[in-house]
C-alpha positions as CSV (number, residue, x, y, z in Angstrom):
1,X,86.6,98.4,107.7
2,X,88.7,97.7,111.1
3,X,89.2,94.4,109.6
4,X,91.3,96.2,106.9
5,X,93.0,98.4,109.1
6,X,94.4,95.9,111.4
7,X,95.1,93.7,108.4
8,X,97.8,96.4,107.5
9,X,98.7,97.4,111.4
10,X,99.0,94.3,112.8
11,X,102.2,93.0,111.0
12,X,103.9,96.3,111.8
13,X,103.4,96.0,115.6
14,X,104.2,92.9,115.6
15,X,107.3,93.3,113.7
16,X,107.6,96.3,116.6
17,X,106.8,94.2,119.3
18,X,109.3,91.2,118.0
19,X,112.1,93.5,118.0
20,X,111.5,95.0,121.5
21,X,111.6,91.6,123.1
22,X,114.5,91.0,121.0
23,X,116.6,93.6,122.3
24,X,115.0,93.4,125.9
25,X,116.2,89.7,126.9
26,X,119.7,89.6,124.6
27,X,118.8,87.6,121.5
28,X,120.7,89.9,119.3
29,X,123.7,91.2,120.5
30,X,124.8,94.9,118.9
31,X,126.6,93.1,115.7
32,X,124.2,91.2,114.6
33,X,121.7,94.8,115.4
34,X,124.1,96.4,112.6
35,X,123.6,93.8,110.5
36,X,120.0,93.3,110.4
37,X,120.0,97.3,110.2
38,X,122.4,97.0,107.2
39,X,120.5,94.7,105.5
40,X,117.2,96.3,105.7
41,X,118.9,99.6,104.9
42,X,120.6,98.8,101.9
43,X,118.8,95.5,100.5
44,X,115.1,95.4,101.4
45,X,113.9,99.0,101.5
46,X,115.3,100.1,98.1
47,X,113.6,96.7,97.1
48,X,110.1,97.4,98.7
49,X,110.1,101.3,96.8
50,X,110.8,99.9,93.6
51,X,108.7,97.3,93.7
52,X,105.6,100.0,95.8
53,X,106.5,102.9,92.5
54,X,106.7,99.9,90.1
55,X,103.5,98.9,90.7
56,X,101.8,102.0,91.6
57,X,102.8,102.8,87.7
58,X,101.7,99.6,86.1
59,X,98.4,100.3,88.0
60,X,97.7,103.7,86.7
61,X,98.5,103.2,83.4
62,X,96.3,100.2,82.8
63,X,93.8,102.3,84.6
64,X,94.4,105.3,82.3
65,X,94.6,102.4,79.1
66,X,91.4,100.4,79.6
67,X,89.5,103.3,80.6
């Protein structure tokens, strides 16, 4: 069971954690911030919803199908 749980946490702080030291000793300056923030904005998140409700669908209705 925690197993689980950190399985799904852990990349998040990391992710958290990578971005604070990041921003802490320079690597990105505020540019390449915007971009990186653009990108995830506009690219990756519609992406990861679509792909999250696309699945999510496919799931239930073999569930519903083969029940």
């Amino acid at each position: 069971m925690f197993t689980q749980i950190l399985t799904m946490v852990l990349p998040v702080l990391v992710m958290i954690v990578l971005g604070r030291v990041c921003a802490v000793t320079g690597i990105l300056n505020d540019e390449q911030h915007t971009g990186i923030k653009n990108i995830i904005g506009n690219i990756l998140l519609p992406v990861v919803l679509f792909n999250a409700l696309l699945f999510g669908f496919l799931i239930s209705a073999a569930e519903k199908y083969l029940a």
